[in-house]
N, C-alpha and C positions, 0 to 999 in steps of 0.2 A: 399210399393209395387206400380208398376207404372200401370195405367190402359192401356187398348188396346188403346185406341183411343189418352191417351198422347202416345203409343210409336208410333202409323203410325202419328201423328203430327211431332215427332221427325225424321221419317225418311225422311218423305215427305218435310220437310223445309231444311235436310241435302241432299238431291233429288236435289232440288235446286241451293243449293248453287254449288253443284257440278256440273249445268248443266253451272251456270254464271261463275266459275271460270279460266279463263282463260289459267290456268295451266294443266285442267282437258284434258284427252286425249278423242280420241273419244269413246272409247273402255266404259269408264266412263261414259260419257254423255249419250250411245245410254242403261247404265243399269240404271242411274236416269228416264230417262225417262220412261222404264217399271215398272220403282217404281211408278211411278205418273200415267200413265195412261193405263187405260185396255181397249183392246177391247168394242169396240161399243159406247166410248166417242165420245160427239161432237165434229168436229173439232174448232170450234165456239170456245172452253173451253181450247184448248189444244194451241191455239195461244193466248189466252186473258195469259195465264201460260207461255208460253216461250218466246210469241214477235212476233212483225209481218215482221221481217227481214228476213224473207224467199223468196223460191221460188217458183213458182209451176211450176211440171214439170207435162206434157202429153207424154205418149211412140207415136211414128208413125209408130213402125212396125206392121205389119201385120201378123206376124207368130215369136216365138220364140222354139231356139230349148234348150233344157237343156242336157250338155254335161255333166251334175254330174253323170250320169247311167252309173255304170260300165258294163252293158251290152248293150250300145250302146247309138248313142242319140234316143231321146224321139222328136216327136213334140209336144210342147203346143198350146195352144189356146191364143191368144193373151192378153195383159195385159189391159181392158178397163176402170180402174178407173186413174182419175188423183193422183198426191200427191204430198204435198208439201216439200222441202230439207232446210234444214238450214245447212249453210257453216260455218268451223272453217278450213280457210287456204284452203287446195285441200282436206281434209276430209268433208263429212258428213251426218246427221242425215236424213232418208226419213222418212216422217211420210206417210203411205198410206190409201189411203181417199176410203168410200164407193161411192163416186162422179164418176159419168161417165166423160170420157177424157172431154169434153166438157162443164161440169158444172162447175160453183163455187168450189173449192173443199171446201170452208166455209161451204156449205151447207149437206157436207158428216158427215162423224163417223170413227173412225180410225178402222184402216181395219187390220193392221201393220205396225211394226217398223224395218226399216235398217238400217244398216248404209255403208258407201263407204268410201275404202280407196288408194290411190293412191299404185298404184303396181310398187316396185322396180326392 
């Protein structure tokens, strides 16, 4: 019988491989990564884990509107933490940081996970 803690080793080293395989889609990577890391990780821990080949991005809008409400848009309140993007081609992975636009986002905690994909 396998213990709990051999099978999240198993999944967490298959997490991985999935996230470096080249082959993997985005779709793939942005579900390794929810295997690997939950809400309120350092980001500190979640780049020492994937690589520092990222980006960070700061939003500069001042207002966003969400046109997902089928009964109209919505205004939101603007988005004020930074986060950091890791690219595969025109895809990919936002890690979002509890960091104000302004700070380090190393010095956040992951807030959530996206991902972007290039629209046909």
């Amino acid at each position: 019988m396998m213990s709990s803690s051999f099978a999240v080793y198993v999944t967490q080293t298959n997490a991985l491989h999935v996230w470096s395989n080249q082959a993997s889609s985005i779709s793939e990577r942005y579900n390794a990564v929810s295997i690997l890391f939950t809400n309120g990780t350092p980001i500190l821990y979640v780049v020492e884990i994937l690589g520092t080949n990222y980006r960070t991005f700061r939003p500069i809008s001042s207002v966003a509107i969400d046109i997902s409400q089928k009964q109209g848009n919505r205004i939101q309140a603007p988005e004020t933490n930074c986060s950091i993007h890791y690219y595969f081609g025109k895809s990919y992975i936002a890690i979002h940081t509890t960091a104000d636009i302004g700070d380090n986002p190393l010095k956040g905690r992951l807030k959530s996970i996206g991902k972007g994909e290039p629209q046909d």
